[in-house]
C-alpha positions in Angstrom: 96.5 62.8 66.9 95.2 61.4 70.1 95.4 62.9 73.7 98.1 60.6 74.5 100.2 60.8 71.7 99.4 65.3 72.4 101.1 64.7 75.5 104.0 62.6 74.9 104.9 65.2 71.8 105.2 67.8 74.3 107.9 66.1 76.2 109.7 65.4 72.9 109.4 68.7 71.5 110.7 69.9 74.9 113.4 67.5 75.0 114.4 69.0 71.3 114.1 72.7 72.3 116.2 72.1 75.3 118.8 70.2 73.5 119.3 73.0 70.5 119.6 75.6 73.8 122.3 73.2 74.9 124.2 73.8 71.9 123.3 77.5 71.7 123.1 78.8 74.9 126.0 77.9 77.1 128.2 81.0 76.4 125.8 83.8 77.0 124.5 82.1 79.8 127.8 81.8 81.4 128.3 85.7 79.9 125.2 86.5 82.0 126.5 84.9 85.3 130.0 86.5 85.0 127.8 89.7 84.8 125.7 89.1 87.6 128.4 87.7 90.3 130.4 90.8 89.9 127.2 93.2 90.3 126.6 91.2 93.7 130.3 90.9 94.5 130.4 94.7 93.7 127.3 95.5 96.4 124.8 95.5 93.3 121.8 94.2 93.2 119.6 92.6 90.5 116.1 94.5 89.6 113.2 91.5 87.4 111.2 92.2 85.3 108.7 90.2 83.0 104.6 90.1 82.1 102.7 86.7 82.7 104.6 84.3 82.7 107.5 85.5 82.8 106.4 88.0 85.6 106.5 84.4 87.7 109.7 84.0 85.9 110.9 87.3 86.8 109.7 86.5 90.9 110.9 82.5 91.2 114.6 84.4 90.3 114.4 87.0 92.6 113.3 84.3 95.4 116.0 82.0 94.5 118.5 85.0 95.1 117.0 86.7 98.3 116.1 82.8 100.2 118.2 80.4 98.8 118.8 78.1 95.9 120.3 74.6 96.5 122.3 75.3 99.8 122.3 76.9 102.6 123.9 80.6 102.0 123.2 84.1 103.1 120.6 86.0 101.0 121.8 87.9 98.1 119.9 91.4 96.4 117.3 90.0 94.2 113.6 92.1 93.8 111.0 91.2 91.1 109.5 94.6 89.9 106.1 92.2 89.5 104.9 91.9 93.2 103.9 95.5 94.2 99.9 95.8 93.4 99.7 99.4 94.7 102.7 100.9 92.8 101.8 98.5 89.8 98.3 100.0 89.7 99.3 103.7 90.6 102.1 104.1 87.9 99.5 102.1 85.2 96.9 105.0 86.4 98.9 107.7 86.6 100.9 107.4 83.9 100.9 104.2 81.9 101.2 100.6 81.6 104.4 101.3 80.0 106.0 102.7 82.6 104.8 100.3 85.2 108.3 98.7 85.6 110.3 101.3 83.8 109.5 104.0 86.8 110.7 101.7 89.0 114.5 100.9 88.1 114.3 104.9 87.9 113.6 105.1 91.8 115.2 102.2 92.8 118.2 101.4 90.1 121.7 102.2 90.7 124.8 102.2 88.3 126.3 99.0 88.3 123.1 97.0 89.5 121.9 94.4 86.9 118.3 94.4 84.9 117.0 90.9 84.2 114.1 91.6 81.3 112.4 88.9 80.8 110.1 88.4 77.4 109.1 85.6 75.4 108.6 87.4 72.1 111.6 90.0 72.5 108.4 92.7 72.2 107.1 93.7 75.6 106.9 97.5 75.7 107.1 98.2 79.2 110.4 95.6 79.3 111.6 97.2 76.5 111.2 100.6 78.8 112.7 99.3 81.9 116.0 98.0 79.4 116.0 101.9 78.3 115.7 103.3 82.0 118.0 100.9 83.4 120.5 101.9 80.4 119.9 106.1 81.7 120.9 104.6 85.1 123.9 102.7 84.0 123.2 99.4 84.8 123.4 96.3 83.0 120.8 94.0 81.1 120.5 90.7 80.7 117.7 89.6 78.7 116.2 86.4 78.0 114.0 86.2 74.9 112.9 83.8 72.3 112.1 84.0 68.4 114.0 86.2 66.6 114.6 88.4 70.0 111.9 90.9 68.9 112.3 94.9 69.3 114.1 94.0 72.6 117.5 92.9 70.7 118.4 96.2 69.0 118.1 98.0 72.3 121.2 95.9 73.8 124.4 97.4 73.8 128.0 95.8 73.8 127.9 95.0 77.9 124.5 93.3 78.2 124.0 89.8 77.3 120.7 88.6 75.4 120.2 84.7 75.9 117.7 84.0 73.8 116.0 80.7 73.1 115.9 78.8 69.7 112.2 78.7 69.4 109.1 80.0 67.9 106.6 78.3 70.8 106.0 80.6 73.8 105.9 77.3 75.7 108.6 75.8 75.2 110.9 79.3 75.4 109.3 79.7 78.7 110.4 76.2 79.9 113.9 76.5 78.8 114.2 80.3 80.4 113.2 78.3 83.6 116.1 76.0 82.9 118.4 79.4 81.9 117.1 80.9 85.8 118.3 77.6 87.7 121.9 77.8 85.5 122.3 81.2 86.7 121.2 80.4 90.5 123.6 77.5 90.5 126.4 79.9 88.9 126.1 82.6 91.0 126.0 80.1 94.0 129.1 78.4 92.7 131.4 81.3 92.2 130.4 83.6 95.4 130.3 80.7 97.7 132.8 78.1 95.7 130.3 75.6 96.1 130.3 75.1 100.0 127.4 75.6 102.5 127.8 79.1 104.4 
């Protein structure tokens, strides 16, 4: 195959991936944002988390909630658990990598606030730590994986909400849980403000 025909197989196999999650995706997506608008409506607020690229994943959310989205609204509770060097660091030292997000919802999360837990593969252990400390602190998950969901999946009980995405390619899950953060934004946006500048 040459370069150009690489490239243009991208888009396509993008274009396909995005259009099974379409189909597939919807419902817990809107499951998720029902979730999320009543931790926020409920003076909640929503703790990230994610490694790589979906710790960018985990931080573009957060932004989108504490600045704005698409119009002009007050700031709403978001923090990525990916952005503090210094505690990052300390926990990995001190303790472990594991722990490096999963100490944090313990300090910071409160019943009724919402984990997002974000993994490709389904297999990240400190995610799959932060799910099971933000479970101790009764809050609720919301996890967006790919594959078959990985280790992640079992540890989701009846009031989270897994979206995962119809693909084997870490690429392309991690350009449809792009598209996933924007639907929740604009959800979230829609039901708290009704869909009028504040």
């Amino acid at each position: 195959m040459d370069l150009h025909s690489q490239i243009s197989a991208h888009f396509q196999d993008s274009i396909a991936t995005k259009e099974s999650a379409r189909v597939q995706l919807v419902d817990p997506i809107h499951d998720a944002g029902e979730l999320m608008v009543h931790c926020l409506l409920s003076d909640g607020k929503i703790l990230c988390c994610g490694n790589g690229g979906s710790a960018g994943d985990s931080q573009h959310f957060s932004a989108e909630l504490l600045n704005r989205f698409e119009k002009e609204r007050p700031g709403l509770p978001a923090l990525a658990l990916t952005t503090d060097s210094s505690t990052i660091t300390a926990i990995a030292n001190d303790y472990s990598y594991q722990e490096i997000f999963s100490k944090q919802v313990t300090a910071l999360g409160q019943p009724g606030d919402v984990l997002l837990a974000i993994s490709t593969s389904g297999n990240s252990g400190n995610v799959m730590e932060a799910i099971k400390a933000g479970h101790e602190r009764n809050m609720r998950i919301v996890a967006l994986t790919g594959k078959d969901g990985g280790d992640m999946a079992p540890l989701l009980n009846e009031q989270d909400v897994e979206i995962r995405v119809p693909s084997d390619r870490t690429a392309r899950i991690q350009e449809v849980h792009l598209v996933v953060i924007h639907s929740l934004c604009d959800f979230i946006d829609t039901q708290i403000f009704r869909g009028d500048d504040v």
